[in-house]
N, C-alpha and C positions, 0 to 999 in steps of 0.2 A: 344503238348500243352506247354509243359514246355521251349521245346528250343524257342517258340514263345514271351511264357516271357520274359527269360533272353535276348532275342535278344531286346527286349523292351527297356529293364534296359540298357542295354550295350550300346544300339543308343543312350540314353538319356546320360548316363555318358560321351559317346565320342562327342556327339555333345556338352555337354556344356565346357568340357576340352579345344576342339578346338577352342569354340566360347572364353575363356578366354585367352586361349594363345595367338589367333590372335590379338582379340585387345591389349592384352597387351605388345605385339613386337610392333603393332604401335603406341603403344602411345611412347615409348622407339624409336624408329626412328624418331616419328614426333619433340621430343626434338633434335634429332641429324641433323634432317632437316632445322631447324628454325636457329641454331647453324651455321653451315656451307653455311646458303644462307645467313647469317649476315655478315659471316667472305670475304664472296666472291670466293666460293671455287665451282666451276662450276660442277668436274664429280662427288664429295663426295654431293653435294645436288642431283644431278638429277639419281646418285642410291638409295639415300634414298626417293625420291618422287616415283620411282618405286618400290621399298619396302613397302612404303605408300599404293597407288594402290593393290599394292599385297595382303597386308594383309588387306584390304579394302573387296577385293572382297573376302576373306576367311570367314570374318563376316556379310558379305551380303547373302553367301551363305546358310552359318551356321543358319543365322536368317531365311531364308526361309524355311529352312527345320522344321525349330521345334520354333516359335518365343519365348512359352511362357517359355523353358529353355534359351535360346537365351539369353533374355532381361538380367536377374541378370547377367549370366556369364557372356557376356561383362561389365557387368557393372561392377564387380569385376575386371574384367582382366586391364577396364581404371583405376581406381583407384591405384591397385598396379601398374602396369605401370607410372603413374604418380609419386607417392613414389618411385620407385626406380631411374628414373630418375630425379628428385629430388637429391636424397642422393647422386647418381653418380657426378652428376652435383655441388654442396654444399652441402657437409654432414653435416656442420654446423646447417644446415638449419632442420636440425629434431632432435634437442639435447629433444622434448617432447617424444620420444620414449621410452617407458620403458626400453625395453635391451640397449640402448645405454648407452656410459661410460662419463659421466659429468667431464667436466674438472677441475672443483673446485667444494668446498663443496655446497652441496643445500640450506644450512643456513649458517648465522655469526656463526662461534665455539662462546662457552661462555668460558668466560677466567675463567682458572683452580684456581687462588688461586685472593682474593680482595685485587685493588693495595694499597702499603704501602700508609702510609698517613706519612709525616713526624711531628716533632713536633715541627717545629717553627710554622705550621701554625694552626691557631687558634685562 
C-alpha cells in the first residue's frame, strides 16, 4: 500500500518536472529557431525545428498521461523559458528583476550641501 502511494507521488512529481522541462527547452529553441530562419541559416533552423517537434511531442505526451498536472507545469516551464530566452537574447530587456544589478541609481541623488548663492545677487 505504501509503495503504491509513493509511486503516486513520484509519477505526479516526474511527470510535471518533465512536462516543465520540455516546454521550456522549447520555448528556448523556438527563440533560436525564429533567429536563425531570419538570419537565413538553413541546417542551424531545420535542427532546431526538429528539436521543436521533439520536445512537442515530450509535452504532448506528458499532457496525456496526467493533463491536470500537465496544464500549470507547462505552463511554468513556457513562462521561464521565455525569460530566459529573453535575458539571453537582451539582458537589457529585464533590468525590472529584482536580483538584477541597475546600471545607475534608481533615483536623482539629492545634492549633499545647498548651492552657494553669491552676494552680488540680490
Amino acid at each position: 500500500m505504501l509503495a503504491q502511494v509513493l509511486n503516486l507521488h513520484l509519477g505526479w512529481l516526474f511527470t510535471s518536472v518533465v512536462g516543465f522541462f520540455s516546454i521550456m527547452v522549447a520555448d528556448i529553441v523556438w527563440v533560436l529557431y525564429i533567429r536563425w530562419s531570419s538570419q537565413g541559416r538553413p541546417v542551424k533552423a531545420g535542427i532546431t525545428s526538429a528539436l521543436l517537434v521533439f520536445n512537442g511531442w515530450i509535452g504532448l505526451l506528458v499532457f496525456l498521461g496526467n493533463p491536470w498536472v500537465a496544464i500549470p507545469a507547462e505552463m511554468a516551464g513556457a513562462f521561464v523559458g521565455t525569460v530566459i530566452a529573453i535575458y539571453v537574447d537582451r539582458p537589457e530587456a529585464l533590468q525590472w528583476l529584482p536580483w538584477r544589478k541597475r546600471s545607475g541609481p534608481r533615483h536623482r541623488p539629492l545634492p549633499l550641501e545647498a548651492p552657494e548663492q553669491s552676494e552680488d545677487a540680490g
